[in-house]
Each structure stands twice: as structure tokens, then as C-alpha cells.
ZAVO-662109 format. One record per residue (C-alpha): residue number from 0; y, x, z. Coordinates in steps of 0.5 Angstrom, whole numbers, plus 500, padded with zeros to 3 digits. Example, Ala and Ser with C-alpha at 12.3 -4.5 7.8 and 13.67 -1.06 7.14 Angstrom:
# ZAVO-662109
nr_Y_X_Z
0_491_525_516
1_498_527_514
END
This chain:
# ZAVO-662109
nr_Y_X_Z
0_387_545_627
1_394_548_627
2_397_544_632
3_391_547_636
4_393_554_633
5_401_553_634
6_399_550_642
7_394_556_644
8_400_561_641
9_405_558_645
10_401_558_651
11_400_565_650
12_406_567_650
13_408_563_657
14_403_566_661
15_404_573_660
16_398_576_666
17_392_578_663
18_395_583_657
19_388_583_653
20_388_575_652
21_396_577_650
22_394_581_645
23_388_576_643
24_393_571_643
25_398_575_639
26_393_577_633
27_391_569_633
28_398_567_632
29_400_573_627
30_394_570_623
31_395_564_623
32_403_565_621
33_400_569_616
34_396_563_614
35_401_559_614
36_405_564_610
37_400_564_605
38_399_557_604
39_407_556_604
40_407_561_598
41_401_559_594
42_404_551_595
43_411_554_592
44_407_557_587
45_404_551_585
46_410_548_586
47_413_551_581
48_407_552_576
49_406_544_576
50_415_543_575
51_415_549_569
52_409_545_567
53_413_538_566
54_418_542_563
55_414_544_557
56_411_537_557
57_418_534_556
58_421_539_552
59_414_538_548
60_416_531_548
61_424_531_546
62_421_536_540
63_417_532_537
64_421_525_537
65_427_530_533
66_421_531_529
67_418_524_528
68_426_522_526
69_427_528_521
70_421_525_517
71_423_518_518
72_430_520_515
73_427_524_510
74_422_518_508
75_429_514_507
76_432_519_502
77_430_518_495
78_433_524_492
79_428_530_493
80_433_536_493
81_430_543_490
82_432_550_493
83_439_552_490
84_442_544_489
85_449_544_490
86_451_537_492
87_456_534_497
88_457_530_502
89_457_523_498
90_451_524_495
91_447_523_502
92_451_517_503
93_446_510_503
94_450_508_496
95_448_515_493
96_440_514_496
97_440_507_493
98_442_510_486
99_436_514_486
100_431_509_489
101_432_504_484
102_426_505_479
103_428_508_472
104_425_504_466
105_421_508_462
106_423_512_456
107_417_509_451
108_412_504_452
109_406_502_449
110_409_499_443
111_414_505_442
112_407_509_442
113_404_505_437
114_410_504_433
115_410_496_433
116_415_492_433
117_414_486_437
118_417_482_433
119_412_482_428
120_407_480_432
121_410_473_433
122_403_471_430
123_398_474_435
124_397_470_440
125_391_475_443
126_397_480_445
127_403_475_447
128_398_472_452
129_398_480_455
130_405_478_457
131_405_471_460
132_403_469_466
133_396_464_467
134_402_457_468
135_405_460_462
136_412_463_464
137_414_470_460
138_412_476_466
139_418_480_468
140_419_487_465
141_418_490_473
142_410_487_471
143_409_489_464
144_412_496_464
145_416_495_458
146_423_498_456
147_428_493_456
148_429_492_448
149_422_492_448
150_422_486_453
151_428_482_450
152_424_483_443
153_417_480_446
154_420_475_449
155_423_472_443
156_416_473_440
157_413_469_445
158_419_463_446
159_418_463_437
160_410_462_437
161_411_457_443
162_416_454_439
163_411_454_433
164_405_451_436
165_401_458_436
166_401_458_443
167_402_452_450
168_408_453_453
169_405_451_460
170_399_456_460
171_395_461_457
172_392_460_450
173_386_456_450
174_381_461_447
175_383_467_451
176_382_463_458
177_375_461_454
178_374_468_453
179_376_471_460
180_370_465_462
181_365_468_459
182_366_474_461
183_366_472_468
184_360_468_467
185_356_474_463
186_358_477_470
187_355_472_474
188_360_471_477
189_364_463_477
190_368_461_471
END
């Protein structure tokens, strides 16, 4: 349709005998630059709409990748800072944050709650066998939540009763495994 426009405009123009058809043409010619103007401006506008838009987006984007690695570092600090502490730039260094992710032992245990000595319990089989695995090896404190004298000291409680034959040495006591196998079995469940 413009080529038709633009060919009708430029024939107008070169033939300048009859003033009413001029004056016609002229009319179709102005508006039809006046469309084109429009449609230029509004193809501008759209333009720049449609940039501005992948401007945001972008910024959006860059924004949201900064945030994702702010809570990626923050997840790898182990240390959570109060408002008003004063620390220095050693203590955002890795070797400060590994002091604080290592687990702290507990200040009591079940065995400063009850006020016992676990090495009096050497003859109670029913409790030394809570701190052995199912081969018979003695579970690590990180497994049994014990503070470490208190680990050192059902250690040796268990090595003295498997030294005096008040428990196996390769697996856990008989008449505990038999009672875990009835309680599954008044369960229903396979021994």
C-alpha cells in the first residue's frame, strides 16, 4: 500500500495541469507522511518501551544473582552476629568461621543429669549395650551425645565388662538382641 502511496504522490507532483487533482493528491500525500510519521513514532516508542523493558529484566536478573550469592555466603558463615558486635577482619576470615562451625560438646549429659558414675555401671549390661553398635564396637561420643570424660569413662566400663565376660565383645548382649525380637514380633513385624 505505501509503494502505491508514495508512486500516486510523486505522480502528483510531476504533473502539475489540473490544480483540483493536485490539491487532492497533496491531501493524500500529507496524510499518508503523516501516517507514516505516526507509525515511525509509535515504532520508536515501541522501541524504546520493549528496551527499557529488557533493561529492567536484566537489572532484575543481576539483582537477584547478588542476592542469591549474599545467601550462599551467609549460609557458609557459621558465626551469627548480633547488632552492636565489634569483630575485626580476621574473624571473617575461613579459619575464624571453621572455629565456630565445629560442634561444641554439651555442658551435661544424661549421666551428669542423673548424677551416676558410668563407671559404676560396669555390671549393667542393659545400659552398656545403649553404647555399642550392633558388631559390638563402642559408638563414637558424636553418636551417643556424651561430654568427653563422660565418654572416656563408659568406655572403660564397657572394655572392664567385656574383659569380665558380662558382655560379647563381637555383638550386642544376647538377652537385649532377644528383647528388641520380641518387641518387633508383638509388632508384626520380622525379627
Amino acid at each position: 500500500m505505501a509503494f502505491k502511496t508514495s508512486s500516486i504522490c510523486s505522480f502528483v507532483r510531476h504533473t502539475p495541469s489540473n490544480r483540483t487533482l493536485l490539491q487532492a493528491g497533496q491531501r493524500r500525500c500529507n496524510s499518508t507522511s503523516s501516517t507514516n510519521s505516526l507509525y515511525s513514532r509509535f515504532a520508536e516508542r515501541s522501541q524504546r518501551e520493549s528496551m527499557m523493558k529488557l533493561a529492567m529484566r536484566e537489572r532484575f536478573e543481576k539483582q537477584a544473582q547478588q542476592e542469591q550469592r549474599a545467601r550462599a555466603f551467609e549460609r557458609q558463615q557459621k558465626r551469627h552476629w548480633e547488632s552492636g558486635d565489634i569483630y575485626s577482619p580476621h574473624d571473617l576470615s575461613p579459619a575464624e568461621m571453621m572455629k565456630w562451625k565445629q560442634k561444641k560438646s554439651p555442658p551435661t549429659d544424661a549421666f551428669d543429669a542423673l548424677s551416676l558414675n558410668p563407671l559404676h555401671l560396669y555390671k549393667n549390661f542393659a545400659i552398656m549395650s545403649e553404647y555399642v553398635t550392633e558388631m559390638g564396637r563402642i559408638r563414637h561420643s558424636s553418636e551417643t551425645g556424651l561430654r568427653p570424660v563422660n565418654q572416656r569413662k563408659i568406655s572403660k566400663a564397657i572394655r572392664r565388662a567385656v574383659s569380665l565376660g558380662l558382655m560379647p565383645s563381637v555383638h550386642r548382649h544376647p538377652e537385649i538382641l532377644a528383647a528388641e525380637a520380641r518387641s518387633k514380633m508383638q509388632r508384626g513385624l520380622r525379627p
